[in-house]
C-alpha positions as CSV (number, residue, x, y, z in Angstrom):
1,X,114.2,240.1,176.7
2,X,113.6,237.2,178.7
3,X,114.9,233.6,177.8
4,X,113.3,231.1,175.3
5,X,113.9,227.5,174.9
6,X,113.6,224.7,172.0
7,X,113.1,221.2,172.1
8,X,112.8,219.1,168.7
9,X,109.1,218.9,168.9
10,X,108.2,222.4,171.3
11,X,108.9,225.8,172.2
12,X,109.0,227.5,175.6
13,X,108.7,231.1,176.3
14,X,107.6,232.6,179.0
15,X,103.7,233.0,179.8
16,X,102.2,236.2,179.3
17,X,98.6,238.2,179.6
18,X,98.4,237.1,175.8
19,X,98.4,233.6,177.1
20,X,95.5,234.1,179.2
21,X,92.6,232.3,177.3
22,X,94.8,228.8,177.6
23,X,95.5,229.4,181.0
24,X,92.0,230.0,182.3
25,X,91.7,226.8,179.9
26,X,94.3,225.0,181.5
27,X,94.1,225.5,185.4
28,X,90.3,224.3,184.7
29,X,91.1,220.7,183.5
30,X,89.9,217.9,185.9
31,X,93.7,217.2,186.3
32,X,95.1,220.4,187.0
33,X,92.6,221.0,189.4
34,X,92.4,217.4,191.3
35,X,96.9,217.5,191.3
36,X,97.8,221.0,191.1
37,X,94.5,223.0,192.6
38,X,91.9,224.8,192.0
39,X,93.2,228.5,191.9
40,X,89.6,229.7,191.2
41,X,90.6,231.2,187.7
42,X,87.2,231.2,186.6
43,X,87.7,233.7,183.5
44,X,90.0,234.4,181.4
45,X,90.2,238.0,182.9
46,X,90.9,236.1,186.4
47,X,93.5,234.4,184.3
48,X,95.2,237.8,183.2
49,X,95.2,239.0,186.6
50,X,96.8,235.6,188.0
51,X,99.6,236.1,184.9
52,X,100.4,239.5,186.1
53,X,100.3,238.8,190.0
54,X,102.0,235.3,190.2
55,X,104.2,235.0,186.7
56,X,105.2,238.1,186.1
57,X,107.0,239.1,189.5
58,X,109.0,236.2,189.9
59,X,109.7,236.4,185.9
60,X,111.0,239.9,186.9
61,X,112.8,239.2,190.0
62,X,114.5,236.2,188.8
63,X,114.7,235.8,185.2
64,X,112.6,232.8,185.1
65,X,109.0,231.9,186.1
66,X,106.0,230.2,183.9
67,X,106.6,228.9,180.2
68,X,103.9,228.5,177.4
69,X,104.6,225.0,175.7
70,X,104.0,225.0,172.2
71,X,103.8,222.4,169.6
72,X,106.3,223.0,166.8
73,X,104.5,221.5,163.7
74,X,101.5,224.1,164.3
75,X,102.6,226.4,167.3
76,X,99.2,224.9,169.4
77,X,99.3,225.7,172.6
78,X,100.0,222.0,174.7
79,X,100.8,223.0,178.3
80,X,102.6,224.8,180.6
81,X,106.4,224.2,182.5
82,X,107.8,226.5,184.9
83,X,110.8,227.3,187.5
84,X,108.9,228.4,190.3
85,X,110.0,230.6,193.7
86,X,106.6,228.5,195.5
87,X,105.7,229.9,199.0
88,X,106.5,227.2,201.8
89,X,109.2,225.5,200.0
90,X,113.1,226.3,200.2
91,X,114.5,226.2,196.6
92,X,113.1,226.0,193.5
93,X,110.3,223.9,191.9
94,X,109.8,222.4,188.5
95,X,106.5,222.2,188.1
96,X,104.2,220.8,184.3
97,X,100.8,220.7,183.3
98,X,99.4,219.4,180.1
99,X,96.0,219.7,178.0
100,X,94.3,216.2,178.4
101,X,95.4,215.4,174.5
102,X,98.7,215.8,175.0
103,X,99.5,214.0,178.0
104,X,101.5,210.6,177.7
105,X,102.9,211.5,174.4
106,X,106.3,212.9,175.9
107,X,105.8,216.4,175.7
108,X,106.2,217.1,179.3
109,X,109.7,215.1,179.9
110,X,110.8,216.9,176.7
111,X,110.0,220.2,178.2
112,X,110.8,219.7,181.6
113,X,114.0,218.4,180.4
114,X,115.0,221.3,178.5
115,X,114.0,223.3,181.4
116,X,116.1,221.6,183.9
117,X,119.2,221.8,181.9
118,X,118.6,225.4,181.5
119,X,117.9,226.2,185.2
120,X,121.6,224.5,186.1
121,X,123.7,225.4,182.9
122,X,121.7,229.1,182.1
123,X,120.0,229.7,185.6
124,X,122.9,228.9,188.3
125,X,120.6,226.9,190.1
126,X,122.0,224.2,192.1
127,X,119.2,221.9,192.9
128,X,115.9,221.5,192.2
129,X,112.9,220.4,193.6
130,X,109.4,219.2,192.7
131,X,106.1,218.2,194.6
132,X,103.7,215.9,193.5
133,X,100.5,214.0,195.3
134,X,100.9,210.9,196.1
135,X,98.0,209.6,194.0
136,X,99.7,211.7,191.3
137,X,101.5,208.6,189.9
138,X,102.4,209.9,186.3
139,X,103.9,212.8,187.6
140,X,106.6,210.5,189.9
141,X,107.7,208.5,186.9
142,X,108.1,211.7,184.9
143,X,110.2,213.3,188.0
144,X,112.1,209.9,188.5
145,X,112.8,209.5,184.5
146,X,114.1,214.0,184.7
147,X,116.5,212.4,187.5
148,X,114.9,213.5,190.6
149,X,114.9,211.3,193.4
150,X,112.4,210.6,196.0
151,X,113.5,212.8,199.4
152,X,110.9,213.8,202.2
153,X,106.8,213.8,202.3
154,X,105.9,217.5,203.3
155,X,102.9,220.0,203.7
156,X,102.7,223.5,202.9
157,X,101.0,226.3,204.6
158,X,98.2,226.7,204.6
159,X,97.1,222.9,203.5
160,X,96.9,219.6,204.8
161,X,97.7,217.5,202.2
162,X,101.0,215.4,202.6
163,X,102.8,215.8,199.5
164,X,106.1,213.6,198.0
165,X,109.1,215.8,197.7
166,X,112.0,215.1,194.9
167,X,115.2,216.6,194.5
168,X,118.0,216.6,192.0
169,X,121.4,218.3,192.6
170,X,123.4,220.2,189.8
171,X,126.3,217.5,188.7
């Protein structure tokens, strides 16, 4: 029903409650929870319930939301990649988070990739955006090396941390 995408080495398709044991595994790595936040999914039923509040609607409302990476050659479970609708920002986001194993291996450009070319050829989207920290500095080369370019340093509601905004406009 709703889109999935193929890279040479992964698979995305969008997250569901079935993915809810990686995603309570996920949003608990030191990582995720130092650059992303902690969204105090501290079981994997708080991770169902996060899937069917946050994911789902927007997958609904817009046709695109949260994807499940997987890894081709043994359909693991790597990470996560998403369009998202986030609260505070104007636009949409691209968004990635990895397991710990995978990271620096080019999974994430690979699927963030794929996932930009489908939000501006499949999606109609005509520019994107991403936040990152600003001690987050693998996630700016990954942003920079997708094509998206340094523009403002914002804060959302509701927090008080300055954070680096990137854009990239549909050629």
């Amino acid at each position: 029903m709703f889109k999935e995408f193929e890279t040479e080495r992964v698979r995305l398709k969008p997250t569901s409650v079935e993915d809810a044991e990686f995603i309570y595994q996920l949003m608990n790595t030191p990582k995720f929870i130092q650059y992303i936040g902690d969204r105090e999914i501290k079981s994997v039923v708080r991770a169902k319930d996060y899937i069917k509040t946050k994911m789902l609607p927007q997958l609904q409302r817009l046709g695109y939301s949260n994807y499940t990476v997987f890894q081709k050659s043994d359909n693991s479970k790597i990470g996560t990649c998403g369009l998202y609708d986030r609260e505070g920002l104007d636009g949409i986001d691209i968004g990635f988070a990895f397991l710990p194993q995978y990271e620096g291996r080019g999974f994430a450009y690979e699927a963030a990739n794929r996932l930009k070319n489908a939000a501006f050829e499949e999606f109609e989207i005509q520019e994107i955006k991403a936040i990152t920290s600003k001690e987050n500095s693998s996630s700016q080369r990954l942003l920079e090396k997708l094509g998206l370019e340094m523009a403002d340093i914002i804060i959302l509601p509701d927090d008080d941390e300055e954070l680096l905004l990137y854009k990239i406009q549909k050629k």
